[in-house]
N, C-alpha and C positions, 0 to 999 in steps of 0.2 A: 686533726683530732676528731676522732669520734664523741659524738653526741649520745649521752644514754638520756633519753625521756624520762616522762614523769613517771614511767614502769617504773625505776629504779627507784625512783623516791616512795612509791607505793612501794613496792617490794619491800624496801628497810623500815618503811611504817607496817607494813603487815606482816614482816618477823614474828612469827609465835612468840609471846612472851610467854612464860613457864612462873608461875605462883601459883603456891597453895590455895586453897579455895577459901572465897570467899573475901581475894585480895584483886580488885578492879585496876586492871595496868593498861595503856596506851603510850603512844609516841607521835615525833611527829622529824619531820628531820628538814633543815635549814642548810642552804648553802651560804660563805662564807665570800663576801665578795668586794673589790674594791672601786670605788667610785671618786671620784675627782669630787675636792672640798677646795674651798678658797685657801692658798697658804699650803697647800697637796693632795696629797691622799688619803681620805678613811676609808677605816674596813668596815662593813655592814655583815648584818646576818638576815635572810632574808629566806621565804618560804624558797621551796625548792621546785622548780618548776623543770630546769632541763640540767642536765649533771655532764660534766666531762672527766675526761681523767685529767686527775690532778686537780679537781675541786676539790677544795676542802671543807667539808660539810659537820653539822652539829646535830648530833641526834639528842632530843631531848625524849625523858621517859617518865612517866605521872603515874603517880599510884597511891591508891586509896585501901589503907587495911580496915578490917573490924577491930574492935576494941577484943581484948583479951588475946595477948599474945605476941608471940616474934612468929616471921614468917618471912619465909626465903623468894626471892623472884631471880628467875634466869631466864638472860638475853641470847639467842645468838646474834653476832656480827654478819652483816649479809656478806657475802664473799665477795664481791664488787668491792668492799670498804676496807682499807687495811688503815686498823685500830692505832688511835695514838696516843690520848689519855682519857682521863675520866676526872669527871670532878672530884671525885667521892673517893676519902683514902681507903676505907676500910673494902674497896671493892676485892673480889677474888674471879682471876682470870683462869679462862682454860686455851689450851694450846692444841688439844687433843679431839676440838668436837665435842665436849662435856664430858670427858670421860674421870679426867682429874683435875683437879684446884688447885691453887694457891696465889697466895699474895702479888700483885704487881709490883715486882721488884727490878732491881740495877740485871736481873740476871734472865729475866724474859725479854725477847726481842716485841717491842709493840707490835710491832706487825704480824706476829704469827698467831696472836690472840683471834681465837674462833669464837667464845662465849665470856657472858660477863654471867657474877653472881652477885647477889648483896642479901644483906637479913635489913628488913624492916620490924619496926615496933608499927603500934596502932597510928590511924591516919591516917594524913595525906603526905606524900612527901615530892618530890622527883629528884632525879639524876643525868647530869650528863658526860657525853662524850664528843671527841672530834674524831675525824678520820677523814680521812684523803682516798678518793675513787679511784680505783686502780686502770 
């Protein structure tokens, strides 16, 4: 199996996030891993230091609005990462590179999801998702 370094994990933290101005967004992205417990195995989530395919990893995203108003933020998914949910129902995926929208529903394949969208109110808020390194 190939090893992708901490590139990759930089890379999906340094994904342009896209918000209106004067909406503060970061990320940060954790790999999903399993470690020996007494009685078996748990899963841990754990900063991301070296990625393979077939890790399954947890991008978290933090954002901070100003007061007065709704305000849109768009992610793309680093292409390394094929998308599989998101915390957040009200999210609106793209299949197209951003070109069109709509709901994650029964009728989009997760994995072909290229960008995420959400409206924020005032605040702080964050969202996440998981995906699996191709």
């Amino acid at each position: 199996m190939r090893a992708f370094t901490l590139a990759l994990a930089f890379a999906a933290m340094a994904a342009p996030l896209h918000a209106q101005q004067g909406v503060a967004v970061d990320s940060a992205v954790f790999v999903e891993r399993s470690k020996p417990a007494p009685g078996g195995v748990r899963r841990v989530v754990e900063p991301a230091d070296v990625l393979r395919r077939g890790d399954r990893v947890v991008t978290i995203l933090r954002w901070d609005a100003p007061r007065g108003g709704s305000y849109t933020i768009t992610s793309p998914v680093p292409t390394r990462l094929s998308f599989q949910k998101s915390s957040a129902e009200e999210i609106e995926v793209s299949t197209d590179g951003g070109r069109s929208w709509r709901r994650l529903d029964g009728a989009i394949v997760p994995e072909t999801v290229t960008h995420l969208r959400w409206r924020v109110g005032r605040g702080s808020g964050r969202l996440s998702y998981s995906a699996i390194v191709r």
